[in-house]
C-alpha positions, 0 to 999 in steps of 0.5 A: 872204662878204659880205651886201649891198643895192641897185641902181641906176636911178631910177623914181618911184612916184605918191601921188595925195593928198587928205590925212590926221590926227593923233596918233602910234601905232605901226605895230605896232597897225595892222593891216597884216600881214607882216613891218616891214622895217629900212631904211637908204637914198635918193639921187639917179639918173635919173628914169624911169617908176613902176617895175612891181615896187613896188606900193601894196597898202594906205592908210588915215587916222586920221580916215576916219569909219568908227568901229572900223575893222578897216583903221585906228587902232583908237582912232579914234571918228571925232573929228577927231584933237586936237578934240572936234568930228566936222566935217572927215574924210580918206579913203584907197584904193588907185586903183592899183598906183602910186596911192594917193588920199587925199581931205579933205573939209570941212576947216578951219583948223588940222585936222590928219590923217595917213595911211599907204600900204604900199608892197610890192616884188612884183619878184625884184631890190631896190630902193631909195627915195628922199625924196617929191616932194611937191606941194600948194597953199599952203593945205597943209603936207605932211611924211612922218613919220620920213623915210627916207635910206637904205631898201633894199626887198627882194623881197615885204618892205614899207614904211610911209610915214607922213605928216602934213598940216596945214591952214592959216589961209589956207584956206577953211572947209568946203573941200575939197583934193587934192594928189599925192606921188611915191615914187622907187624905184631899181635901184641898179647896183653902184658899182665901179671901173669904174663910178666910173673911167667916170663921164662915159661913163654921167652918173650923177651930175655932175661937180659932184657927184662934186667935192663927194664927193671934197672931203668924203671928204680932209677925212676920211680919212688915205688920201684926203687928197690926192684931191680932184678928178676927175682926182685920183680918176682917176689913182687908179683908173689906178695898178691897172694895170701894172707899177707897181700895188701891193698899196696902190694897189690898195686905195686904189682900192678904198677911194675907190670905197667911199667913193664909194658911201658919198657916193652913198649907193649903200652904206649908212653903217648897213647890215649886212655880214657880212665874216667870208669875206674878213677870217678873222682879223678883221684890222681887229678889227671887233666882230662881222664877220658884222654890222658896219655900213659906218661901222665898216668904215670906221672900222677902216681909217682906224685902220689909216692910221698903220701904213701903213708896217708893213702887210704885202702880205696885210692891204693885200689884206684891206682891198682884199677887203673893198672890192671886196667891198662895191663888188661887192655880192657875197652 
């Protein structure tokens, strides 16, 4: 049995922003209710529209002005973060399932604010998240905190975004601004050999890219060093058809197809899996098979390069299974 987590397709989630303030706590003391979820994700697909099943259901600031606040920090007194004057303040609310609106008002050179949105899949599919595209005037700098490259958002789990906003010296004492911030989420469709063997038939990812993956994958791996282009990756996925396919080409197939999904960050390099169904006798010696991360999976079968010519017919299926496996998504 393998554990898994993604899906594919892309569709953005809007932050409709006017900013936020300054010190750092853990989410842990915020009052936000329900279980964190551990997160390894991001990536690139097609944009579409704000996905129905991710919703906003709660923001707040560190500087909203409403001292002892049950929603925020309860260590702000309403004293703009890092100064010891109440002038500028941030305020946050939910607009809509897909709008978050953050306003800052009376603002001034150097204040900072933060703010957090919880971000909650109310969907029965999991999704993915991508980085924020975010949009603001020059008076602005705008960052999200801790910035996840690889997140996965099951079905009722939640997510804290952070982000910090910093005025400049170019901006105007006493103004006001507003800014927007788009939140991708994505179904992730599984990438097996199908879907990398027809990659110009569904444009996932360009030519240009999928060239770029395969240069980095040969320059580290002992059984894909000679594949390094597109037709290179194709002739691979051929030979596991016909008279000639062998227990090797089968998992070298496989194996480029996960190391696919790992470039495409379709599969997570720190996400857990448990392979103990498909590998019984811990062939590649993993340190726990029922929790081993995708980068040790790796790992371990790129050790076993150099007994390629003493590997037998069943530990090149073990290996083969365990991508195909991965490549599947299968529970």
């Amino acid at each position: 049995m393998l554990s898994y987590k993604l899906f594919n397709f892309e569709s953005p989630v809007k932050v409709v922003a006017f900013v936020a303030v300054a010190f750092l706590i853990s989410v842990g003391s915020l009052g936000l209710e329900d279980r964190q979820v551990s997160h390894a994700w991001g990536a690139s697909g097609t944009y579409c529209a704000p996905h129905p099943d991710v919703k906003f259901v709660k923001t707040f600031t560190d500087d909203d002005g409403v001292v002892n606040s049950p929603k925020k920090d309860p260590h702000d007194n309403g004293i703009d973060p890092g100064y010891d004057k109440k002038v500028a303040h941030c305020t946050a609310q939910v607009k809509s399932g897909d709008e978050v609106q953050i306003t800052i008002a009376n603002s001034y050179p150097s204040y900072t604010c933060r703010f957090w949105t919880e971000i909650r899949n109310v969907g029965d599919i999991p999704l993915r998240c991508s980085a924020p595209v975010i949009k603001t005037p020059p008076e602005l700098t705008v960052f999200e905190v801790n910035p996840q490259t690889c997140c996965v958002l099951y079905p009722w789990e939640w997510e804290i975004e952070e982000f910090i906003v910093h005025i400049e010296q170019i901006s105007k004492q006493g103004a006001n601004y507003t800014f927007t911030i788009e939140k991708h989420f994505l179904e992730v469709e599984p990438g097996t050999i199908g879907f990398w063997k027809n990659w110009d038939s569904h444009n996932t990812f360009s030519a240009e890219i999928i060239d770029g993956w395969l240069t980095a994958i040969s320059a580290n791996s002992g059984w894909l060093a000679n594949v390094e282009t597109i037709p290179e990756m194709e002739s691979v996925f051929k030979a596991t058809k016909g008279k000639g396919a062998t227990p090797e080409s089968r998992f070298a197939a496989q194996y480029l197809a996960t190391r696919l999904n790992q470039q495409a960050i379709i599969l997570c390099a720190g996400e857990m899996h448990d392979v103990s169904g498909v590998d019984p006798g811990n062939f590649l010696e993993l340190t726990d098979p029922e929790n081993a991360t995708l980068s040790e999976i790796i790992n371990k079968i790129e050790l076993q390069y150099p007994n390629w010519p003493s590997l037998t017919k069943e530990q090149f299926n073990i290996m083969k299974d365990i991508c195909d496996a991965l490549n599947n998504l299968k529970k």
